[in-house]
N, C-alpha and C positions, 0 to 999 in steps of 0.2 A: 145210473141214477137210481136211487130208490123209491119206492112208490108207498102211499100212504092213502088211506080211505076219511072221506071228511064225515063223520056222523051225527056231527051239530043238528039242532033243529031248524035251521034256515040256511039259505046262501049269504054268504060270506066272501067277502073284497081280502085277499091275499098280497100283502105288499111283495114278500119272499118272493111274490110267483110272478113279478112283474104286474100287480094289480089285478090281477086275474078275481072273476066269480067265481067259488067254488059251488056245488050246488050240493045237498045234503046226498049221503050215499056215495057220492064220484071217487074217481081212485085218481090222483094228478101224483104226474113224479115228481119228486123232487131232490135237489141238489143232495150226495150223500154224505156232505160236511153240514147240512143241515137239517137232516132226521131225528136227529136227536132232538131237538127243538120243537118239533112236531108231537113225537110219540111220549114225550114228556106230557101231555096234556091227553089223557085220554077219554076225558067225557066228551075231548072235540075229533080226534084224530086217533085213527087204528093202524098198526102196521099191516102191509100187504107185501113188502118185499124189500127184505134190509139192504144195507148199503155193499156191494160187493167186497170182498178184502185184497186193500189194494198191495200191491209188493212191495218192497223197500226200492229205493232209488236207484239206478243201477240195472236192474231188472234181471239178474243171472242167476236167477234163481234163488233158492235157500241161501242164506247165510249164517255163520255161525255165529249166536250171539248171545253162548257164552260166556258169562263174565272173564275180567282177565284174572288169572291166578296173582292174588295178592300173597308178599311175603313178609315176615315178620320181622322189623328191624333187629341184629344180632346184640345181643344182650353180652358186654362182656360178663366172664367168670371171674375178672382176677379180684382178689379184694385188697381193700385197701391197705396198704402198710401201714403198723401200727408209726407214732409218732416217736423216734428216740428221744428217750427222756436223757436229760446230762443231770449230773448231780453233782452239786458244789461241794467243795468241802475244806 
């Protein structure tokens, strides 16, 4: 979780926090899918400890990612034959 410092001028009721008082100054964690929520606002809220970096799913480690080599659909050369012309006569 990551933790966040409240700096407002008073205490404050935190629905995010399960209703919780926060009190001016306090550091309370909070969830790291919603920090950004928080430190978005900073004449009320200061970062004290961002959100850990989580690994992709899986968890073995680095993966490569890559893009996939795109390739360019083949263009024929041939041109076109011209039209045979017939001529009456």
């Amino acid at each position: 979780m990551a933790r966040v410092r409240f700096i407002g001028p008073e205490p404050v009721t935190v629905p995010e926090l399960d209703g919780r008082a926060v009190q001016p100054d306090e550091v309370v964690e909070v969830p790291d899918s919603r920090y950004d929520g928080f430190v978005c606002q900073p004449a009320l809220w200061e970062a004290v400890e961002e959100p850990k970096q989580q690994e992709p799913a899986g968890g073995d480690g680095p993966t490569d990612l890559a893009p996939a080599r795109q390739t360019r659909p083949k263009i024929s050369a041939a041109k076109p034959e011209a039209a045979s012309q017939k001529t009456e006569g």
